[in-house]
DSSP file (Angstrom, degrees, kcal/mol; ACC not computed):
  #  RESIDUE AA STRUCTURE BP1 BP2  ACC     N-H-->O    O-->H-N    N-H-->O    O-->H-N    TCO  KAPPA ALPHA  PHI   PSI    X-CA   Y-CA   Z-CA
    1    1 A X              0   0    0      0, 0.0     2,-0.4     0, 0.0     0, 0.0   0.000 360.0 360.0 360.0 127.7   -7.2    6.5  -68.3
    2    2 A X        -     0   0    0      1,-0.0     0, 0.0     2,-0.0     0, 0.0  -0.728 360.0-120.4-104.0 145.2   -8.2   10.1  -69.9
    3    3 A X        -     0   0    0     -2,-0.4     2,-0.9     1,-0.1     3,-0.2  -0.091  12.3-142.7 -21.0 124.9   -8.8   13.4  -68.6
    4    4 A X     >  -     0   0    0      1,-0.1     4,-0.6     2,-0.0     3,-0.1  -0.899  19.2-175.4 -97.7 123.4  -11.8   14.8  -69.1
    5    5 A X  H  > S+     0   0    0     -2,-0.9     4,-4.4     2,-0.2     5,-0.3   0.797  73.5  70.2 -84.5 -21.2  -10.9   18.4  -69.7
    6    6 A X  H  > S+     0   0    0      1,-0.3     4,-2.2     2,-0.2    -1,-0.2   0.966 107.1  43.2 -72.4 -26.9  -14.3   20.1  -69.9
    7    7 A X  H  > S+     0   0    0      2,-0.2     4,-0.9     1,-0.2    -1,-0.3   0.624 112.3  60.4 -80.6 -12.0  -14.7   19.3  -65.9
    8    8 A X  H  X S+     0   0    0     -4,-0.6     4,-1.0    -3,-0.3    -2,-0.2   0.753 105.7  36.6 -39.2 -62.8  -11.4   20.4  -65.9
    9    9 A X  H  X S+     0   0    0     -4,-4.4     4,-2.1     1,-0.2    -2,-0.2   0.907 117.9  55.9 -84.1 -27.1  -11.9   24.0  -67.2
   10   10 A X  H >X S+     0   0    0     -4,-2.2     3,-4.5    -5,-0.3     4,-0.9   0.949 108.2  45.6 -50.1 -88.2  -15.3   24.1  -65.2
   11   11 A X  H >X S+     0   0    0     -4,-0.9     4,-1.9     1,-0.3     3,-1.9   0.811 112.7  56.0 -36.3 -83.5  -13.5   23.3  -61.7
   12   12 A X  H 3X S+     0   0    0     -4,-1.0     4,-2.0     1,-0.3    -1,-0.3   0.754 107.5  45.0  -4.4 -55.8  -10.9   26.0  -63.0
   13   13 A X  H <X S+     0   0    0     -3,-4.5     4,-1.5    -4,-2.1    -1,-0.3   0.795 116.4  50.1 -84.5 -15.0  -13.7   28.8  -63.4
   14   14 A X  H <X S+     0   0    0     -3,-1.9     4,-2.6    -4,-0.9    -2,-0.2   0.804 107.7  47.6 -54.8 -38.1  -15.1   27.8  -60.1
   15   15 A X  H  X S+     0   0    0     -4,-1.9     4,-1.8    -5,-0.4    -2,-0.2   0.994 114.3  46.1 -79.0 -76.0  -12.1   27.9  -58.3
   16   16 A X  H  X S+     0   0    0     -4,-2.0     4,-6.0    -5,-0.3     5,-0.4   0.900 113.2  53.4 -39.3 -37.6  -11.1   31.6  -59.8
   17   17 A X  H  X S+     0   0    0     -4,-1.5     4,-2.7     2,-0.2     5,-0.3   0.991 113.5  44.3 -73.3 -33.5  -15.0   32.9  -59.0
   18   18 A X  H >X S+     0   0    0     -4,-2.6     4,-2.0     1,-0.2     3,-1.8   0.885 108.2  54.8 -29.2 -84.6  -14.3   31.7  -55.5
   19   19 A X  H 3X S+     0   0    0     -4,-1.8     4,-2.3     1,-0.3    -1,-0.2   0.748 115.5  37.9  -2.0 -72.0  -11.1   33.3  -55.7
   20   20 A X  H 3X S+     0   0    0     -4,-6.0     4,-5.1     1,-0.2    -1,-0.3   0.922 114.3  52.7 -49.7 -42.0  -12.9   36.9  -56.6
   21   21 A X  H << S+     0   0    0     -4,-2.7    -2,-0.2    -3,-1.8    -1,-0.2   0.924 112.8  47.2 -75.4 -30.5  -15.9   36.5  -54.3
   22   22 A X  H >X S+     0   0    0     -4,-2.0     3,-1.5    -5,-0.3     4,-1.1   0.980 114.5  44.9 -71.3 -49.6  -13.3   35.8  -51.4
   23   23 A X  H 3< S+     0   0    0     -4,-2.3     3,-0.3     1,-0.3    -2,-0.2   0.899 108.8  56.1 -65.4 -34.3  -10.9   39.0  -52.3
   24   24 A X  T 3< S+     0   0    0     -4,-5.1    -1,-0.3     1,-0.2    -2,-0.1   0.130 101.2  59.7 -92.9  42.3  -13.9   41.5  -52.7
   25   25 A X  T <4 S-     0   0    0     -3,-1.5    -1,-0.2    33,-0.1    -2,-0.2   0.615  98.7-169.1 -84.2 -50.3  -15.1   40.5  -49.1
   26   26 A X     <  -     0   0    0     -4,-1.1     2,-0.3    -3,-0.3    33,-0.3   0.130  20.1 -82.8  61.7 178.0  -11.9   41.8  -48.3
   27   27 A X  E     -A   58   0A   0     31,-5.0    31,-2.6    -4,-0.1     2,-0.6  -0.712  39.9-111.7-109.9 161.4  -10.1   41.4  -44.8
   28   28 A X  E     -A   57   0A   0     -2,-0.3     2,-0.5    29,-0.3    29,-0.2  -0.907  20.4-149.9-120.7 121.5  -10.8   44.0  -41.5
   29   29 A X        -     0   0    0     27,-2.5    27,-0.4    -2,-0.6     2,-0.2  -0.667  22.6-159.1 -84.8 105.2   -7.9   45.7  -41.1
   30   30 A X        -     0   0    0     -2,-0.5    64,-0.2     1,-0.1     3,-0.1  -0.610  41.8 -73.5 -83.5 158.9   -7.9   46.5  -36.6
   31   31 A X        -     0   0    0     62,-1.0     2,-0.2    -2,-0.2    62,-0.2  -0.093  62.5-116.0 -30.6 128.3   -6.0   49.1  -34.6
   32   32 A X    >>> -     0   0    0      1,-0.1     3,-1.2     4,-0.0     4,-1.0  -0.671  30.6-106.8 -77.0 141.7   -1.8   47.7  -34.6
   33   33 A X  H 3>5S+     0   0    0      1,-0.3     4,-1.4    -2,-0.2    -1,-0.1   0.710 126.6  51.4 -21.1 -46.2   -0.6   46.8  -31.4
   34   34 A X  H 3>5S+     0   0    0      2,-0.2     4,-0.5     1,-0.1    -1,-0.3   0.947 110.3  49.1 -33.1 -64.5    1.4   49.8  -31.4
   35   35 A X  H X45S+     0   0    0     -3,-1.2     3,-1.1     1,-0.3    -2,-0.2   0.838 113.9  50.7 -54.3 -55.4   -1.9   52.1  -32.4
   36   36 A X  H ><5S+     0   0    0     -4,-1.0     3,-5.0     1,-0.4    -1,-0.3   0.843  97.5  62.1 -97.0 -54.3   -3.8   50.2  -29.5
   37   37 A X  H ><<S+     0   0    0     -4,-1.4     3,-0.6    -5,-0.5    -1,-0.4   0.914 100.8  61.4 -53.4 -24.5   -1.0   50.8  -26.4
   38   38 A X  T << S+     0   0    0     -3,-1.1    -1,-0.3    -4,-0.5    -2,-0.2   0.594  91.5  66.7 -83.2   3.6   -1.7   54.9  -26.9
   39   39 A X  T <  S-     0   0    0     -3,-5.0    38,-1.3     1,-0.2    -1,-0.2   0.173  98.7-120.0-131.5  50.7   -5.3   54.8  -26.1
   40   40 A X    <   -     0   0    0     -3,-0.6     2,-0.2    35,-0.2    -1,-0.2   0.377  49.3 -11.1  73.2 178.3   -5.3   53.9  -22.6
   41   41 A X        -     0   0    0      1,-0.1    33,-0.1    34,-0.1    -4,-0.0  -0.282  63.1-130.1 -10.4  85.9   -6.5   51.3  -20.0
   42   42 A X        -     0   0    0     -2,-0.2     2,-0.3    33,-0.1    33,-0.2  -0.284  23.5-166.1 -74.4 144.7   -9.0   48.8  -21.4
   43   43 A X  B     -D   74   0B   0     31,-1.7    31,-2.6    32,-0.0     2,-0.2  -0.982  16.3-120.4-138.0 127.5  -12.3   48.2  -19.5
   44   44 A X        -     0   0    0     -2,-0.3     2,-0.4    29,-0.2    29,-0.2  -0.381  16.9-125.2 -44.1 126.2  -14.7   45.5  -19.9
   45   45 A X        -     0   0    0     27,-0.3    -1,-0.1     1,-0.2     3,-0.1  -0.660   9.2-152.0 -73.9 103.9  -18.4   45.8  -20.7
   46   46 A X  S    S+     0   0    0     -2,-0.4     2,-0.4     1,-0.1    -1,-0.2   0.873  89.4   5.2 -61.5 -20.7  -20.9   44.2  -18.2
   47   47 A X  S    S-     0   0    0     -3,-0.1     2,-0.2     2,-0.0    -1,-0.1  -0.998 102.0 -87.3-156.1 150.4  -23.4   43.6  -20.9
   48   48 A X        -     0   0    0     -2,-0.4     2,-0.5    -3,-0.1    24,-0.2  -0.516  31.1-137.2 -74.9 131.7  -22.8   44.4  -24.7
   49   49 A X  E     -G   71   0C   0     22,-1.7    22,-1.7    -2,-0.2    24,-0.1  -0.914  15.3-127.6-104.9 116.7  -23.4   47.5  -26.1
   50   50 A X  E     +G   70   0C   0     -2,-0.5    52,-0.9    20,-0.3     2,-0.3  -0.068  44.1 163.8 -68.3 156.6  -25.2   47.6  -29.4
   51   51 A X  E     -B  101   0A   0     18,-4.0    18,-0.5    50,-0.2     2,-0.3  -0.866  42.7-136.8-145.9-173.9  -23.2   49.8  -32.0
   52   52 A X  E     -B  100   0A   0     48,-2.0    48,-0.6    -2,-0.3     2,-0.3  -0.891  35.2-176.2-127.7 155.7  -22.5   50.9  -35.6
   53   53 A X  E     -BC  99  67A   0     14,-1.6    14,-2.5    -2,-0.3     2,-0.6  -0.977  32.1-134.6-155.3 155.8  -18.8   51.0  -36.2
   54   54 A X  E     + C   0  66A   0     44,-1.4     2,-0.4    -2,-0.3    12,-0.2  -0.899  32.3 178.9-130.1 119.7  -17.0   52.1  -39.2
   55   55 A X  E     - C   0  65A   0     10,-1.4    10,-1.9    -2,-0.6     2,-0.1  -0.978  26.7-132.9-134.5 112.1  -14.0   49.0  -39.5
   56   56 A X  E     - C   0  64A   0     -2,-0.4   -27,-2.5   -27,-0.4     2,-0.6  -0.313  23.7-156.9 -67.5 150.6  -11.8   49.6  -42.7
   57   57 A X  E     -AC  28  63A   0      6,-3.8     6,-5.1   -29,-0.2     2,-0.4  -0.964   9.5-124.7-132.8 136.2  -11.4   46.5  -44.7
   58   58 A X  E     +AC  27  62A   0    -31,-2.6   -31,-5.0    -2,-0.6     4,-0.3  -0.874  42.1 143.2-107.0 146.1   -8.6   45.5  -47.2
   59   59 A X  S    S-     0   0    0      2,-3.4    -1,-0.1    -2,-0.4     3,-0.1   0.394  89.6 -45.8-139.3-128.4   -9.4   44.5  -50.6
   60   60 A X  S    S+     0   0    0     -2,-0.1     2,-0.2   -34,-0.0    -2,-0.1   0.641 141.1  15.3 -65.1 -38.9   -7.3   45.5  -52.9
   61   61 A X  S    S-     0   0    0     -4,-0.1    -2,-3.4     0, 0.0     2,-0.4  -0.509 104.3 -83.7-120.3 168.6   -7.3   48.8  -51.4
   62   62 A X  E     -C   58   0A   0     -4,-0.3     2,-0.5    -2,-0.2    -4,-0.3  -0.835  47.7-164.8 -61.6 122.6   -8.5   49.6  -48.0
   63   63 A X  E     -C   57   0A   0     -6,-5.1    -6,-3.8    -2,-0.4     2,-1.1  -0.918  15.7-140.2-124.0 139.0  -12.2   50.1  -47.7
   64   64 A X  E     -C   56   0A   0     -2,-0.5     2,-0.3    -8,-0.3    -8,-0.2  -0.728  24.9-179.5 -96.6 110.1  -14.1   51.6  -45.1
   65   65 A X  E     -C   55   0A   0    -10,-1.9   -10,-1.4    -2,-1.1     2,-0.1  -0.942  31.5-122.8-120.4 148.3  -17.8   49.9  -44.1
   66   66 A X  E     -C   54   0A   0     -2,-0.3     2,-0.2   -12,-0.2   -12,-0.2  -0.279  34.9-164.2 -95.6 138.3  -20.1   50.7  -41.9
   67   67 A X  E     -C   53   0A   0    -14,-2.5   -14,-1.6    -2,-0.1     2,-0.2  -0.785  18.3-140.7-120.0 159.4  -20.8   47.6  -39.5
   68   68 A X        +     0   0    0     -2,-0.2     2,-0.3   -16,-0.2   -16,-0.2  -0.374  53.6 112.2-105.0-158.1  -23.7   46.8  -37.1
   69   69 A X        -     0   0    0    -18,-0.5   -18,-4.0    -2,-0.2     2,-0.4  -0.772  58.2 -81.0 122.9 169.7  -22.2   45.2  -33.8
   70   70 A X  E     -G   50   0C   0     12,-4.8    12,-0.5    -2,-0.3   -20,-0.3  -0.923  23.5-136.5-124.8 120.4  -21.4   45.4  -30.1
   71   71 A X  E     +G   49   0C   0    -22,-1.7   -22,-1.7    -2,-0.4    10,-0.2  -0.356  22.1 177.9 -89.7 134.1  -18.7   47.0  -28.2
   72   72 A X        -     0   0    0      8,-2.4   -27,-0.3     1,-0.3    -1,-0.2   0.045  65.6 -12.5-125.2  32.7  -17.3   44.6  -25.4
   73   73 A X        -     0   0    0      7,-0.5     7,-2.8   -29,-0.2     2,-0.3  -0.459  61.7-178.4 172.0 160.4  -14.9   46.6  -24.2
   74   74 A X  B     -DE  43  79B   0    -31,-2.6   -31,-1.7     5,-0.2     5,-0.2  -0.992  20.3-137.6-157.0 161.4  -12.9   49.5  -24.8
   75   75 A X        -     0   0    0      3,-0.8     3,-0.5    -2,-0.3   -35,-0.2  -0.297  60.1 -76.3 -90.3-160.3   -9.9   52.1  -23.6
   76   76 A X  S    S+     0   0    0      1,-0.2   -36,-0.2   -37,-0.1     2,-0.1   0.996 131.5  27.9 -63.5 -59.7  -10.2   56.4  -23.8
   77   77 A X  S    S+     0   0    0    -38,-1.3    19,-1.4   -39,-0.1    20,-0.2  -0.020 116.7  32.7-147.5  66.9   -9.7   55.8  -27.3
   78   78 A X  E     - F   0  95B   0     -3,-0.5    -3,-0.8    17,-0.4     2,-0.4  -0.892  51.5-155.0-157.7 149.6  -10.6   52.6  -29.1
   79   79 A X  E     -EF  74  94B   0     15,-3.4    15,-1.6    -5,-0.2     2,-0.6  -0.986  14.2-132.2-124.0 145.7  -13.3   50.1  -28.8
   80   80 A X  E     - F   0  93B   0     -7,-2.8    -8,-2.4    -2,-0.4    -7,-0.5  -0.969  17.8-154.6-114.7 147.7  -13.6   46.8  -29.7
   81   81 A X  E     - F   0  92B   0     11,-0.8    11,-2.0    -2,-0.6     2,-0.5  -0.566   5.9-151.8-123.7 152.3  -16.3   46.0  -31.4
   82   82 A X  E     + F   0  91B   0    -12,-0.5   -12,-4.8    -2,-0.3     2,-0.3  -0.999  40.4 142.4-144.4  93.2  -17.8   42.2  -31.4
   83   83 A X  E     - F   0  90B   0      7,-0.9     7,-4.5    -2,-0.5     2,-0.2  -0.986  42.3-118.6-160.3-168.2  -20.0   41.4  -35.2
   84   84 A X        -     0   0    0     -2,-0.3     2,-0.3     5,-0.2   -16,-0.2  -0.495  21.3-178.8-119.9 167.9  -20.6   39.1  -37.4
   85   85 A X  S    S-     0   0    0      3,-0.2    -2,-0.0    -2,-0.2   -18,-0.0  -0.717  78.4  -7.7 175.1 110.4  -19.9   39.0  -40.9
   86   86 A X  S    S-     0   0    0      1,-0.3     3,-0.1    -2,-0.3   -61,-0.0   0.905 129.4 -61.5  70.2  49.7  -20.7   36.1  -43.7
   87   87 A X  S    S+     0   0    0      1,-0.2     2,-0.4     0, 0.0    -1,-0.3   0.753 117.2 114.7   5.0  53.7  -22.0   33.9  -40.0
   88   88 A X        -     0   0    0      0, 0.0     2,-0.5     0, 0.0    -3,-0.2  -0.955  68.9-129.1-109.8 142.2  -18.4   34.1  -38.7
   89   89 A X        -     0   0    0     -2,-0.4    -5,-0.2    -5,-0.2     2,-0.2  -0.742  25.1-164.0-115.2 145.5  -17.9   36.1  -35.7
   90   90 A X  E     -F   83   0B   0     -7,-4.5    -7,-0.9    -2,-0.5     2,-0.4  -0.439  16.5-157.5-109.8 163.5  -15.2   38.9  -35.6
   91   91 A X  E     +F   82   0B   0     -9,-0.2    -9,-0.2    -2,-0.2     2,-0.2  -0.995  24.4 176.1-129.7 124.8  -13.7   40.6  -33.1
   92   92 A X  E     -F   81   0B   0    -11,-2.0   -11,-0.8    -2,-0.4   -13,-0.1  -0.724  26.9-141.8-146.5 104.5  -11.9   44.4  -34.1
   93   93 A X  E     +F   80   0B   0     -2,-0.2   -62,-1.0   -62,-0.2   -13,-0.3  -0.197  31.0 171.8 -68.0 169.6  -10.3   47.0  -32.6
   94   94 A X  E     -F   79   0B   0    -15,-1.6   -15,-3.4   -64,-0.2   -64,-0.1  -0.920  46.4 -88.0 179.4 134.8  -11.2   50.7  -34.0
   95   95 A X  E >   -F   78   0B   0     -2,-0.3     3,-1.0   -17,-0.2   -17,-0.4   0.250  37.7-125.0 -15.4 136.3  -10.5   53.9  -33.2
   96   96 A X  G >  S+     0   0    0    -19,-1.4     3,-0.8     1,-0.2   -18,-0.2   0.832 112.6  63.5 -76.9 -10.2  -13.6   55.3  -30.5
   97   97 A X  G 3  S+     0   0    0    -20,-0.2    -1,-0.2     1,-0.2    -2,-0.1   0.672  97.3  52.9 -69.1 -31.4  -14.2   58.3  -33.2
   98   98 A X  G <  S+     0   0    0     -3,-1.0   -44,-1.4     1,-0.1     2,-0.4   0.045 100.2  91.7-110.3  33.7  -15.3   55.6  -35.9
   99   99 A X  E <   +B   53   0A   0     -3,-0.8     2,-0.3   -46,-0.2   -46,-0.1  -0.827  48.7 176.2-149.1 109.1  -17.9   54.4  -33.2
  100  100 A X  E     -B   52   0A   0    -48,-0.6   -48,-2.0    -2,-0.4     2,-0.3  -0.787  36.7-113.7 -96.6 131.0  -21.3   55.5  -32.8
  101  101 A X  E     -B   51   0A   0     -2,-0.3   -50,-0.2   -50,-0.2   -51,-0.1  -0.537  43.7-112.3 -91.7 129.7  -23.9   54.0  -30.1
  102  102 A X        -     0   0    0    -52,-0.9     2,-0.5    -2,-0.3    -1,-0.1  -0.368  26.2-131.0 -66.0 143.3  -26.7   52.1  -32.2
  103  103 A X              0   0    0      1,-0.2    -1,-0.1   -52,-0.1   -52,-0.0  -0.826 360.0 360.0-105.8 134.1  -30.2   53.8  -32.0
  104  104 A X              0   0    0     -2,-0.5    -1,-0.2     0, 0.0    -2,-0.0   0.689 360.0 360.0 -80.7 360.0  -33.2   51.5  -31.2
């Protein structure tokens, strides 16, 4: 039985633009465990707090973008931030400096 190559070299250029469209999403880089133990006592949110939050993301590079979201909980100085992103939902910790209370 033969190949057919031209559905070959199609699947092939699908596969790479996948490949692209997945890297330049890039991945959101959170607070390291380490980062996370200095900034005190975490406390839980009764009810979710709308936010914007600035969550760096690696790409190639690290990139920083501005997120809409909710903080569900946080210590003196970090939040984690609860949003959504391509309909998957994330969870991230981040600094409390890079976290601004959303205005309705």
């Amino acid at each position: 039985m033969t190949q057919n190559r031209r559905y070959d070299s199609r699947l092939d250029e699908n596969l790479a633009r996948a490949e692209r469209l997945d890297a330049s999403r890039g991945t959101p880089v959170p607070l390291s465990p380490e980062e996370l133990r200095t900034t005190g006592r975490r406390v839980e949110a009764r009810e979710p707090v709308s936010v914007e939050a600035w969550i760096r993301h690696r790409v190639v590079y690290e990139e920083p973008r501005l997120i809409q979201g909710v903080a569900v909980a946080w210590t003196t100085g970090a939040v984690l931030i609860r949003w959504s992103a391509d309909g998957v939902e994330r969870f991230t910790w981040v600094w409390a400096s890079a976290v601004r209370r959303h205005s309705l």
